[in-house]
C-alpha positions as CSV (number, residue, x, y, z in Angstrom):
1,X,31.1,-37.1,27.0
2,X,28.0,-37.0,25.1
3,X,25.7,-36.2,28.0
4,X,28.1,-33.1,28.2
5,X,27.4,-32.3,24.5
6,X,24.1,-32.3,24.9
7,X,23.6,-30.5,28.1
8,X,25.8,-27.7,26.4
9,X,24.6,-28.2,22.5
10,X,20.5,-28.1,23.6
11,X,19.1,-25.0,23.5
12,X,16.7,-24.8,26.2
13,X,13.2,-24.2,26.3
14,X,13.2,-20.4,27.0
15,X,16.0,-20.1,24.4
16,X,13.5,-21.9,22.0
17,X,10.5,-19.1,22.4
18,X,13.2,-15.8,22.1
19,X,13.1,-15.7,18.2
20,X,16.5,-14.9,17.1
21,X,17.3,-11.2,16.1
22,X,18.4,-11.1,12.6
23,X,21.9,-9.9,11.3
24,X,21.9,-5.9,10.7
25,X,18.6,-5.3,12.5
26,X,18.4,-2.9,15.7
27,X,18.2,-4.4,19.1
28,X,15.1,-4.4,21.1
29,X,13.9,-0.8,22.5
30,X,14.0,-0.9,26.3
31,X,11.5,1.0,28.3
32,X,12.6,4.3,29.2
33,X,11.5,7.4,31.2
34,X,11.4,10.4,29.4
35,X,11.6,12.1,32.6
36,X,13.7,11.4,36.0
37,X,12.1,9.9,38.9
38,X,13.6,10.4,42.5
39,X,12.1,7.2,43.5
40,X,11.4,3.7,41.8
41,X,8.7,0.9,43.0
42,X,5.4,0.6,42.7
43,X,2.7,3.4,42.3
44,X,4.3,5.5,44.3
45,X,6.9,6.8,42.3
46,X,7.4,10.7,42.1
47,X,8.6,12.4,39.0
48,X,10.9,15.6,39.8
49,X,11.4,18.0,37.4
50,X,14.6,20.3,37.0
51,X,12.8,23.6,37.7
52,X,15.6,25.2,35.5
53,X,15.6,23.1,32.2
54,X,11.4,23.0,33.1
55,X,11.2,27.0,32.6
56,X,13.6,26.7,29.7
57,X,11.1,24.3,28.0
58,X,8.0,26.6,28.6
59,X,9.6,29.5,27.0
60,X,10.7,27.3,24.1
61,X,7.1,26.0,23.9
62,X,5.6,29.7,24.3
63,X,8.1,31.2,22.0
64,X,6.8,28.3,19.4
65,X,2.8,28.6,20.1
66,X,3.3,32.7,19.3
67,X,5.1,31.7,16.2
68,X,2.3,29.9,15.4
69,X,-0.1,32.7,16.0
70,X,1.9,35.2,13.9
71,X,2.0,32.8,11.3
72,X,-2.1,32.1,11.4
73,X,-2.4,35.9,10.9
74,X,0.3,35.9,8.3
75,X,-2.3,33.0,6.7
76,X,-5.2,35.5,6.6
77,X,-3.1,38.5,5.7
78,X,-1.9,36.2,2.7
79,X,-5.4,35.1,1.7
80,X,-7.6,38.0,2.3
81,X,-5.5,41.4,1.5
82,X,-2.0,40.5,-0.1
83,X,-2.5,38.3,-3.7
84,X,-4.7,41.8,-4.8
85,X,-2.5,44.4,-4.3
86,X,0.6,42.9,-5.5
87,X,1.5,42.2,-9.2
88,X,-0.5,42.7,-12.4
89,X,-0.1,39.0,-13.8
90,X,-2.6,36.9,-12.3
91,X,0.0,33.7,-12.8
92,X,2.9,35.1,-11.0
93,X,0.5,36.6,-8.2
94,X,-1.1,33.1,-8.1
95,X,2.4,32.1,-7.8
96,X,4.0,34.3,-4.9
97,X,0.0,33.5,-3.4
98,X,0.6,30.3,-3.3
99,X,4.4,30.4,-2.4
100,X,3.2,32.6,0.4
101,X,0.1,30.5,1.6
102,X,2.0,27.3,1.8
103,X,4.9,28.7,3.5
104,X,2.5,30.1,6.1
105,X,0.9,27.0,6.3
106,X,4.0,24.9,7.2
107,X,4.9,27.4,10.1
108,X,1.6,26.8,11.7
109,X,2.0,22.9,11.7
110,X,5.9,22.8,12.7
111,X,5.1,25.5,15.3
112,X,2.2,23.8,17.2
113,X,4.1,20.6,15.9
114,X,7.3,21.1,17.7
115,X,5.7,23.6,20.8
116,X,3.6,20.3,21.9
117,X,6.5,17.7,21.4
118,X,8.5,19.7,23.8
119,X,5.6,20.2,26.1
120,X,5.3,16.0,26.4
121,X,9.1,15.3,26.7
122,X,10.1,18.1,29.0
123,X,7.4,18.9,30.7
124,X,5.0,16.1,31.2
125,X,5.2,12.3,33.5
126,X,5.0,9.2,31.4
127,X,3.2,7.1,34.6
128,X,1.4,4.4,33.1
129,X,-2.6,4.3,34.4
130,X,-4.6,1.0,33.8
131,X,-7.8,0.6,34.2
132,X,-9.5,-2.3,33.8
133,X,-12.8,-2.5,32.1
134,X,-15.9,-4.6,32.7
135,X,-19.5,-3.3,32.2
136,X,-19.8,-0.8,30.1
137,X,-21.5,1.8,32.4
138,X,-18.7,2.3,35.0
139,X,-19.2,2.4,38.9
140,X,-19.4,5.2,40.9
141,X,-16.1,4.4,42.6
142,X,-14.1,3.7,39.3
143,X,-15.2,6.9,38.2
144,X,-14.1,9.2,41.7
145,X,-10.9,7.0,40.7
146,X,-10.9,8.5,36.8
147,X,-11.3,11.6,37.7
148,X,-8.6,11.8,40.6
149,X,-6.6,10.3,37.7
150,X,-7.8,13.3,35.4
151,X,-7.2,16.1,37.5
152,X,-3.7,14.3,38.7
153,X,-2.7,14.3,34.9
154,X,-3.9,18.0,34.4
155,X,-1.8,19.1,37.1
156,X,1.0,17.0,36.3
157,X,0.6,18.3,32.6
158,X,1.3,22.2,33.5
159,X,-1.5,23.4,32.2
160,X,-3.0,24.8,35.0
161,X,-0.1,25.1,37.0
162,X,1.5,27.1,33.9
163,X,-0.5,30.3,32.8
164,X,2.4,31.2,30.2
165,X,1.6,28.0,28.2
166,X,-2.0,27.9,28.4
167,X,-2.0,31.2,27.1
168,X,0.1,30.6,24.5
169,X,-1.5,27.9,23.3
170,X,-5.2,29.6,22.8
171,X,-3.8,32.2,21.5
172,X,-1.7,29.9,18.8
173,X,-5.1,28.1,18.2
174,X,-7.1,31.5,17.9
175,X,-6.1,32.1,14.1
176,X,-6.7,28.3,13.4
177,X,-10.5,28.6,14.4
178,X,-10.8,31.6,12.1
179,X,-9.1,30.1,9.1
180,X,-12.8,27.9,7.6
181,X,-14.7,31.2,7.8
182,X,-11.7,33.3,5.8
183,X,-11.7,30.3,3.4
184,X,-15.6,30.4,3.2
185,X,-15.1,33.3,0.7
186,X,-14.8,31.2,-1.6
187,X,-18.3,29.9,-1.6
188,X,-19.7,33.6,-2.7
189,X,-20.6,35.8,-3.3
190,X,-23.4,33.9,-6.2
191,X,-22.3,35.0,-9.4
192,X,-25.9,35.9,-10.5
193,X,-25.3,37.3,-13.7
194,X,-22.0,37.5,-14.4
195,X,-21.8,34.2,-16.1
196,X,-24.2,35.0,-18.5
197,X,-22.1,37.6,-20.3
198,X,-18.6,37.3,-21.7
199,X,-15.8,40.0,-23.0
200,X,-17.1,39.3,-26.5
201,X,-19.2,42.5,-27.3
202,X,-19.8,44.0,-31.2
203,X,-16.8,45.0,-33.2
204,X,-14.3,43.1,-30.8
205,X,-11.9,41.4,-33.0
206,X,-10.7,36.9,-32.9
207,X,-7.5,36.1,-32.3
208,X,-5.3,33.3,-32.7
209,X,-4.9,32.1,-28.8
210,X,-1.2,32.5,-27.7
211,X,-0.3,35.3,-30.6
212,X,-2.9,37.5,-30.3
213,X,-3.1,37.9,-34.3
214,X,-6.2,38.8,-36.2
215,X,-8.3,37.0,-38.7
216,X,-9.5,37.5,-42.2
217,X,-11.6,34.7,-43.5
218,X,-9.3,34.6,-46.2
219,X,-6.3,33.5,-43.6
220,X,-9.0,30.8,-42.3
221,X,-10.4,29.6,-46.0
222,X,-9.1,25.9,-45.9
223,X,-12.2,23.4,-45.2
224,X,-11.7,21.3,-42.2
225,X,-9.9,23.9,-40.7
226,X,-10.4,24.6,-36.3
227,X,-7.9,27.1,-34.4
228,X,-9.0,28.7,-30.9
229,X,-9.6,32.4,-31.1
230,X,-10.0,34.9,-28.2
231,X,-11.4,38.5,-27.6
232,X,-8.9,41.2,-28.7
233,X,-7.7,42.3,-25.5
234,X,-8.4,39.7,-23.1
235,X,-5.0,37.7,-23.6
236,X,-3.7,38.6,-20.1
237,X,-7.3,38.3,-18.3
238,X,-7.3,34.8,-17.4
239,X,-10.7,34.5,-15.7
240,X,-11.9,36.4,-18.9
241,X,-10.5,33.9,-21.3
242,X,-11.9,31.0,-18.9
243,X,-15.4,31.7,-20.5
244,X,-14.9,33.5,-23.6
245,X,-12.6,31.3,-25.4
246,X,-13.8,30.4,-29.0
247,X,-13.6,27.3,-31.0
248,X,-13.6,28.8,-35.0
249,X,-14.1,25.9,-37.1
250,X,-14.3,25.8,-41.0
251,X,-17.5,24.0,-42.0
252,X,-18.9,23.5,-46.0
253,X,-21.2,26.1,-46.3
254,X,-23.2,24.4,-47.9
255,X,-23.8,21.8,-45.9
256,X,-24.4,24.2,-42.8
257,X,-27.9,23.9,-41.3
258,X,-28.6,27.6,-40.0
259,X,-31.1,28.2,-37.7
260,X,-33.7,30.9,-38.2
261,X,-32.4,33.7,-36.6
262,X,-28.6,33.3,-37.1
263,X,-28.7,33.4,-41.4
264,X,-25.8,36.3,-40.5
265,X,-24.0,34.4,-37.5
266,X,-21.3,32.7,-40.1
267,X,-19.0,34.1,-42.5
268,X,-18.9,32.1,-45.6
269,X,-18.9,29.0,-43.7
270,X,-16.8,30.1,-41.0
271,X,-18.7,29.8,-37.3
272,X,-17.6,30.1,-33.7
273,X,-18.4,27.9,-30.5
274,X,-18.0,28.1,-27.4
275,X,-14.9,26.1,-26.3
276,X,-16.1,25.2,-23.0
277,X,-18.5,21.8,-22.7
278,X,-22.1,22.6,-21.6
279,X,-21.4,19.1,-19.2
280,X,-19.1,20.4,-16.5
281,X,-16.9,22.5,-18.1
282,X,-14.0,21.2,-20.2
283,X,-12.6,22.4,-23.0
284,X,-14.5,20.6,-26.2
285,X,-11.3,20.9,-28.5
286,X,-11.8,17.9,-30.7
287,X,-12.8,18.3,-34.1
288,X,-13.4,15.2,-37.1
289,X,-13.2,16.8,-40.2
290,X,-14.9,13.8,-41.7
291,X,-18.3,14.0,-39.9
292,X,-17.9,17.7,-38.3
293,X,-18.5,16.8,-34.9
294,X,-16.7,18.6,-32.0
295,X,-16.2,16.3,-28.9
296,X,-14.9,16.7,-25.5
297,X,-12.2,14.3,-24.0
298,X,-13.7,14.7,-20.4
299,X,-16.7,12.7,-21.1
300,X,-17.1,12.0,-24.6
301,X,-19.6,15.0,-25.2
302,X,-20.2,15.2,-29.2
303,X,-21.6,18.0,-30.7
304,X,-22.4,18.3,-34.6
305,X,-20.6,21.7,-35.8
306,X,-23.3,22.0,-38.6
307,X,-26.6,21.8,-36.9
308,X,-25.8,24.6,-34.1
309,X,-23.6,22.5,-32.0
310,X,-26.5,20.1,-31.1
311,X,-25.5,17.0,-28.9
312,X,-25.8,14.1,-30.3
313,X,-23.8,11.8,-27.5
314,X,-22.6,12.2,-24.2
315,X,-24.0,13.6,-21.2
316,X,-24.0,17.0,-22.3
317,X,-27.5,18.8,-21.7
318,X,-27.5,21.5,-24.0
319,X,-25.6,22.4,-27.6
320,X,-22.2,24.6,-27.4
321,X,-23.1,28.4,-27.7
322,X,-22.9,30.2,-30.8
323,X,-21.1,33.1,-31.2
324,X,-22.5,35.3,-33.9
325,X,-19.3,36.9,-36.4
326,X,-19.0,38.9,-39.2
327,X,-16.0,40.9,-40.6
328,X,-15.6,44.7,-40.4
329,X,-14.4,47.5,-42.3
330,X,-10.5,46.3,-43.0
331,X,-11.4,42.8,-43.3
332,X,-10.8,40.8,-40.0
333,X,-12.8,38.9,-38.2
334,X,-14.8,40.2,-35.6
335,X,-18.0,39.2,-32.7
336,X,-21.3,41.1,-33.9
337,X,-22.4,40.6,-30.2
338,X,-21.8,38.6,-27.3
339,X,-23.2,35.3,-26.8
340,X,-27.3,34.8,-27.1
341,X,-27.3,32.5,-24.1
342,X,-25.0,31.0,-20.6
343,X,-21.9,29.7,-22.2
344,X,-20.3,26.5,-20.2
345,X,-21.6,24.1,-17.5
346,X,-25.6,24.2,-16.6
347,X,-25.0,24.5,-13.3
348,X,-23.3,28.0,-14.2
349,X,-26.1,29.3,-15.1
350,X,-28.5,28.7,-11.7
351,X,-28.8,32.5,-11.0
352,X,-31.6,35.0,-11.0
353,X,-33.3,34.8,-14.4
354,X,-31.5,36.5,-17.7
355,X,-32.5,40.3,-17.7
């Protein structure tokens, strides 16, 4: 009885090394051809395709590559021609631009995506080849026998045997090779000196960012007091706005340390900065009352609001522009000329030399 029990109760030693599939986990995968073979054993086996369900898959590959192509051009039409004719608000033409871009996009990728995934399951062998490696500069024989192997799996791929698809394909991967030198643009053209100058001219009004009111000193007359102004104007022109917005900042006047030159670039202790940081371009929109100094969350740029917006810490190279103001003939505040010098980031600036 109990050499029964154990005979039947032992698990043996092949049972021992199969680890145990756990409860609610899928069985092994079993090896599978994803293609019918007439014959099975050995090397010799010969993979027949249904010449029927075989031209079904090439048109369903071509019909996916030309998608794809249409959809490259679609890209460049997007890019190059369509985001400046359409619209008159740069955010909802960035918008419909972007909608339009990324859609484009995903066709290209699912198109090539699913055109080669049919290609492979429908139209190509899965034949195992192993080759086994020694030195690292191969003999002549083993490589007559990669070759051979090559040119079997080129032949055995369609894409010699099957113009359609080779076709198709370059002329899906045409757009792609164009797409770098259409987004090349970008790089240029140099803005030379276009970043020196701003909207702000003489006589052009502040206002308050996001109403588009105007200023009398009298509505700004509390010490302490900072609120971002823009050129009269400008509120819609967002690349505009990216370089001309304005910090206006209430300072003691009598505390204010004016530079020769600018005794008429404040009005009654009211002065303007530039609100973009001379590091790399954020906006320095922190102001302490207490010790007047404007800093930029980026990287701690500080700036002292009385002496001309010098830097006194932070990597910052050079002090935020001033923007010279006075007040004109009803009273509001107003630019008496655009700024003396580059506003923003130093590296802005690297163009031909100021005029």
């Amino acid at each position: 009885m109990s050499d029964t029990n154990d005979t039947h109760g032992a698990p043996s030693e092949e049972e021992e090394r199969t680890p145990k599939r756990v409860i609610g986990t899928p069985p092994q995968v079993q090896s599978q051809d994803l293609l019918p073979s007439e014959e099975k054993g050995g090397e010799s086996d010969q993979y027949v395709l249904d010449p029927v369900k075989a031209r079904k898959a090439e048109r369903a590959v071509a019909f996916f590559f030309t998608l794809t192509f249409l959809a490259g051009v679609a890209f460049i039409v997007f890019y190059a021609v369509w985001p400046g004719y359409v619209g008159n608000d740069d955010i909802v033409r960035a918008m419909h631009s972007n909608y339009a871009l990324g859609s484009a996009l995903t066709v290209i990728f699912l198109g090539l995506a699913v055109g080669m995934t049919i290609w492979v399951r429908h139209l190509m062998t899965t034949k195992e080849i192993i080759q086994e490696r020694h030195e690292l500069s191969s003999p002549s024989e083993d490589r007559e026998v990669f070759n051979e192997y090559f040119m079997q799996g080129t032949d055995e791929s369609g894409l010699t045997k099957r113009p359609l698809l080779r076709r198709t394909l370059l002329l899906a991967s045409a757009p792609l090779g164009l797409l770098p030198l259409i987004l090349l643009r970008d790089l240029g053209p140099l803005p030379e000196k276009k970043l020196r100058h701003t909207t702000w001219k003489k006589g052009t009004r502040l206002v308050v960012d996001g109403t588009g009111q105007p200023l009398k000193p009298s509505d700004f007359n509390s010490p302490g007091s900072i609120i971002t102004v823009i050129p009269e104007g400008a509120e819609d022109k967002l690349d505009e706005l990216a370089k001309s917005t304005v910090l206006l900042i209430n300072v003691p006047e009598d505390q204010l340390k004016v530079k020769k030159g600018r005794e008429n670039w404040n009005v009654g202790g009211i002065i303007a900065y530039s609100k973009i940081c001379t590091h790399v371009g954020c906006p320095a929109a922190l102001y302490e009352q207490t010790t007047h100094h404007i800093l930029c969350p980026c990287h701690q740029s500080t700036f002292d609001a009385l002496d001309g917006a010098k830097v006194i810490f932070g990597p910052a190279a050079r002090p935020l522009p001033q923007l010279p103001i006075g007040v004109d003939s009803e009273g509001y505040l107003i630019a008496t000329s655009d700024f003396h010098e580059p506003v923003g980031p130093s590296f802005w600036e690297r163009g031909r030399p100021k005029a």
